[in-house]
N, C-alpha and C positions, 0 to 999 in steps of 0.2 A: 821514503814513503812506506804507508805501512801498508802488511801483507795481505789482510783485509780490503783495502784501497788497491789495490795491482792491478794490469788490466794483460791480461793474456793476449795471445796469437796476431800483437800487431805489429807492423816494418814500419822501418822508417828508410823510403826510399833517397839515392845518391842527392839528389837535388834538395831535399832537404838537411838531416843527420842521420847518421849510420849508426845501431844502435852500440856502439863504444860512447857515443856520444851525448847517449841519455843517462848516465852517471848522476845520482842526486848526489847533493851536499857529505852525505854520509857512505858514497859509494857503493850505492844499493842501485841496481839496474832497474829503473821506474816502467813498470808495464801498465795497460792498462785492464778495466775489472768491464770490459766489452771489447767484443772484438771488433777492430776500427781499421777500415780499408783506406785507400788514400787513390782519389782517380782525379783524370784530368779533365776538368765541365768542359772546357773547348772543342775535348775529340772524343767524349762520351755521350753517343747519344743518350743512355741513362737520365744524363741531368735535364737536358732540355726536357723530357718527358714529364721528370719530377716538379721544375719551375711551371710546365702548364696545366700540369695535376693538382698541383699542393695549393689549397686556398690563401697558405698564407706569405706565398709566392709574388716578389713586385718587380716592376722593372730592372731595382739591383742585382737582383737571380740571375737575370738574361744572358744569354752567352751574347749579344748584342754590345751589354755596357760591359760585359768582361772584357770582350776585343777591343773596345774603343783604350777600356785602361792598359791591358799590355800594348796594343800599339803607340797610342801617346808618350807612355811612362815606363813601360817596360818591366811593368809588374805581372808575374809568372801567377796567374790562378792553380787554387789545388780548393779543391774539394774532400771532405771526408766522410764518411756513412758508415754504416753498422751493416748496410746490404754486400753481401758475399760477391764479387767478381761472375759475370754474368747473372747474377739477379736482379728483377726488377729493384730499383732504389725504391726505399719506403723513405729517407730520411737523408737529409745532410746538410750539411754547414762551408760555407764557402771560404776563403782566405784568397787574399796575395799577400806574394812574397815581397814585402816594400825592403830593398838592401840599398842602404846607403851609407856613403862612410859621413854625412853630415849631421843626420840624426838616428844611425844606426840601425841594424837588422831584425823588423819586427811581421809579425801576421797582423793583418788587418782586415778585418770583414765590416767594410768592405772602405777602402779611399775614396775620397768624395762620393759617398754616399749616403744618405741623407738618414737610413737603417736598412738593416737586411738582418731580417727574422730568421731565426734557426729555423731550417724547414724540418719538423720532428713531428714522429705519428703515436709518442706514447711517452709516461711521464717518466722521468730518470734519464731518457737517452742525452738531454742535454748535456746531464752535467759524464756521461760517458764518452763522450764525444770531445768536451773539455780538458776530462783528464789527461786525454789521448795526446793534444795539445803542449801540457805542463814540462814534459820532458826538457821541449825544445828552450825552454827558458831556462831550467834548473840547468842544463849540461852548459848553458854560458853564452851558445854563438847567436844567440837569438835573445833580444833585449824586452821582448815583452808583447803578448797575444792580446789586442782587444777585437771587440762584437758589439754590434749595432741594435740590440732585440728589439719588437717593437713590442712586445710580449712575454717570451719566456726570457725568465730572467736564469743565472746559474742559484744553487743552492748556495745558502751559507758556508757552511765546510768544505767548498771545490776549492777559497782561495782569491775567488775574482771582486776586487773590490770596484765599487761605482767611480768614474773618472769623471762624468759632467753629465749633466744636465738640461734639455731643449725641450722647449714648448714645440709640438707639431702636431699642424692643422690640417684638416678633411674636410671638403665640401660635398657632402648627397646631394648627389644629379638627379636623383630619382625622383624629385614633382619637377612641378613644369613651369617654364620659364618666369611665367608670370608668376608663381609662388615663391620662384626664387628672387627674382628681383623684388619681391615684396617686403623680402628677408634681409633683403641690405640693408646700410644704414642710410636714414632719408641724408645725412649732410653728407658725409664722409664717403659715402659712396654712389647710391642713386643721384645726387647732383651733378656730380662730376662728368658721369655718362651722359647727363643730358648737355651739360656742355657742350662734352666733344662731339657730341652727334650735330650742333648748335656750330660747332667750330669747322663742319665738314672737312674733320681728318681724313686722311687717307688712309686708306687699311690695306695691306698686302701681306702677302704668306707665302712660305716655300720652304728652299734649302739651297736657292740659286749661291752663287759664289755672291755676286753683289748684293744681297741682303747678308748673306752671312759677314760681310767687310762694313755693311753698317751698323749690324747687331753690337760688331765687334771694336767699330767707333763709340757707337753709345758706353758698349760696356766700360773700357779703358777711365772715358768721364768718370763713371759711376765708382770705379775702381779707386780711382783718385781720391773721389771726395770721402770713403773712410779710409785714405793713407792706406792703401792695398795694392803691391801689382796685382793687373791683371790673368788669369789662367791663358797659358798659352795657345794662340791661333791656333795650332796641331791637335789641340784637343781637341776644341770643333768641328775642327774638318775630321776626324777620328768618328765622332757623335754621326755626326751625316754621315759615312761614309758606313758605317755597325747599322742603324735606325736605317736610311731609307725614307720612303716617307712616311713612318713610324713618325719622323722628328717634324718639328715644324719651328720656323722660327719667323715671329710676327710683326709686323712693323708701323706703326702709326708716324704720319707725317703732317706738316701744317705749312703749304705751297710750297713743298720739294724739301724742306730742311726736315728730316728726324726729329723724330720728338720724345720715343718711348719704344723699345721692343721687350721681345721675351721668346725664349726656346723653353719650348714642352715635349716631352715626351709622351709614346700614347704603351702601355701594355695592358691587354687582357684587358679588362671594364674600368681601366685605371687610364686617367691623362695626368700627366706630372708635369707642373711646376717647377722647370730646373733653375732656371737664367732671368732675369731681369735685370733692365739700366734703362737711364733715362738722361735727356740734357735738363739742368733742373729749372733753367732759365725759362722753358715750356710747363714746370708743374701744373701751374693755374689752369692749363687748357684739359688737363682731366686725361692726358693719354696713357697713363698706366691701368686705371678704372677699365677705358676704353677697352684697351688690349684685351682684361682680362673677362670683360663680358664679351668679347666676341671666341675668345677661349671656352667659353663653358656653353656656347651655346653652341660651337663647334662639336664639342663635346655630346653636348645633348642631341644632336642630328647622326653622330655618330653610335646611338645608344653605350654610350659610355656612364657608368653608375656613380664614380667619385673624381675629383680633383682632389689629388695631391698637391697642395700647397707650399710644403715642404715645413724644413724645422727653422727654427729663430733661437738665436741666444735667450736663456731666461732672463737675461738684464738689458735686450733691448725691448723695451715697451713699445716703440711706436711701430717696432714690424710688427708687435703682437697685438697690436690695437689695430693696425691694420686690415689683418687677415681679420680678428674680431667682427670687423665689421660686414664683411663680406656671411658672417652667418656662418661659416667655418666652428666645427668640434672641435675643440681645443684639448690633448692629453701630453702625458708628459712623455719624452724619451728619451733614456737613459743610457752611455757607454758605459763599458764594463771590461776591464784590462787586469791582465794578470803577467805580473803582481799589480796591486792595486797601487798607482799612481794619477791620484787628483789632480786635475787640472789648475794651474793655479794664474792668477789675472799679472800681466806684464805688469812690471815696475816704471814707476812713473818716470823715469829717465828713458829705458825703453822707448814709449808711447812718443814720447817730446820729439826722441830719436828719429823714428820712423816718421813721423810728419814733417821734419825739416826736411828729410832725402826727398818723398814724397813731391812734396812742397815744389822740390827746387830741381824735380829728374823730368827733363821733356816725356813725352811720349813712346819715344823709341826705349828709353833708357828703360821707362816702366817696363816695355816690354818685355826685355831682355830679362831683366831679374827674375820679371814671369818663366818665362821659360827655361832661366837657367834652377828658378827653386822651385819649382811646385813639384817637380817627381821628389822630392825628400822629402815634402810632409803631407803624404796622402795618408 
């Protein structure tokens, strides 16, 4: 690295690398050109102050969805800042520590998380913050740093190349119901709710154990039909048990059989769109529509200003015609992993693969896979 580029007066504490460890390629001991602390969000009150200060702060900041993910997954959060040890935090960028010997030892800001915005008060700290970062790759025992921005992006010359690409969607709470339902689509969405309102679904809400076992029957369905295990029960109950009733998860029914639910999160003037599943055999009766207008208007009683809808693959069209419809801002959202490695689409054996296991693995069996693979690819 060159000496221009260097970044002075920072550690790299035991749980991370020691700095023997930050050796570049050239055996030039890589510093960084800001000085870069490294604290723990869990047991800093620091952060939590910073996630309900900083505007561009969301639920993935929360020490809420930090604890849900080390306790599920056992991913170890570290934070880092340019604010000196006992100073108020102006700035920082979040990570876990994802160690696995299946897909290898990387930073990730943040695992299933949908973006987490570099919380930064001035221009340049990103890409200082970054640098800070770089060692842990070049010295070897760490396989690669990516970041979720929903906005700042790193500079050209830090090194971080784009990985993929998602469409994600916002809905402004801020007119009123009727302006919002006007905003929908007459077929695709305003018909549906009349439907179901026509179908006198059942609507219910909580965090009871038995809605969460029927969320988590719908989902498994849902899981299935795009040839996915499902995320394991532990997480859920991890989510309830961080949230509170922060969480909600919803449930639409047609004479006692399920039909459609969804888990949202609520932070700050923000409700999120984490979870949905449905049985598909009920689509026609409109229970996902349902769900999601009694969601926003939940919302709006709540004086809650946005729904977070969450992100969609750029190459599925029909969740992005979806959300479309509902009158959702459509922007792009960008990873960003150093070194730069693109994401690149399964080979069609692959795909064939995974649909026959799919295809032919009961329920139990989906399970198990869930929970024995999803802490290696968060």
């Amino acid at each position: 690295m060159e000496d221009n580029r260097s970044v002075c007066g920072a550690s790299v504490r035991a749980a991370l690398m020691t700095p023997d460890e930050t050796l570049t390629a050239t055996g030039v001991l890589a510093r960084p050109a800001v000085s870069v602390h490294e604290i723990d969000p869990l047991n800093d009150l620091r952060w939590t102050a910073l996630v309900k200060s900083h505007p561009g702060a969301s639920v993935f900041h929360s020490t809420n969805w930090l604890k849900a993910l080390h306790t599920a997954y056992g991913y170890k959060p570290v934070a880092i800042t340019t604010s000196a040890p006992g100073e108020r935090l102006t700035d920082g960028l979040v990570f876990c520590q994802v160690e696995s010997w299946l897909t290898g030892r990387r930073f990730v800001s943040l695992p299933f998380s949908d973006h987490c915005e570099p919380l930064i008060d001035r221009a340049g700290c990103l890409d200082g913050l970054l640098q800070y970062m770089k060692p842990y790759v070049d010295g070897g025992r760490w396989k690669y740093v990516e970041m979720r921005p929903v906005s700042n992006e790193p500079s050209y010359d830090i090194g971080f190349g784009r990985m993929v690409t998602y469409c994600w969607h916002r809905l402004d709470l801020r007119r009123s119901e009727q302006e919002l339902f006007r905003g929908f689509h007459k077929d695709c969405v305003q018909r549906k709710i009349r439907r179901a309102e026509r179908e006198n679904l059942k609507y219910e809400e909580g965090a009871s154990e038995e809605l969460l076992q029927t969320f988590y029957r719908l989902l498994v369905m849902t899981r299935r039909r795009h040839y996915l295990p499902p995320q394991p029960l532990s997480w859920f109950r991890g989510l309830i048990t961080a949230f509170g009733d922060r969480l909600k998860i919803r449930v639409a029914s047609k004479e006692g059989l399920p039909v459609a639910s969804m888990l949202t999160l609520s932070h700050k003037k923000s409700m999120v769109y984490k979870y949905g599943c449905s049985d598909a055999t009920f689509n026609r009766l409109g229970g996902v529509a349902f769900l999601f207008w009694r969601a926003i208007q939940d919302a709006k009683e709540k004086g809650l200003q946005e729904l977070d809808m969450g992100r969609s693959g750029a190459n599925n069209a029909g969740l992005i015609a979806f959300k479309d419809h509902w009158g959702a801002t459509r922007s792009p959202l960008t990873y960003w992993t150093y070194p730069c490695r693109p994401t690149r689409a399964a080979s069609p054996w692959k795909k064939r693969l995974a649909k026959q296991i799919v295809s032919a693995s009961p329920d139990w069996g989906l399970e198990t896979v869930g929970r024995l693979l999803y802490r290696h690819i968060g």
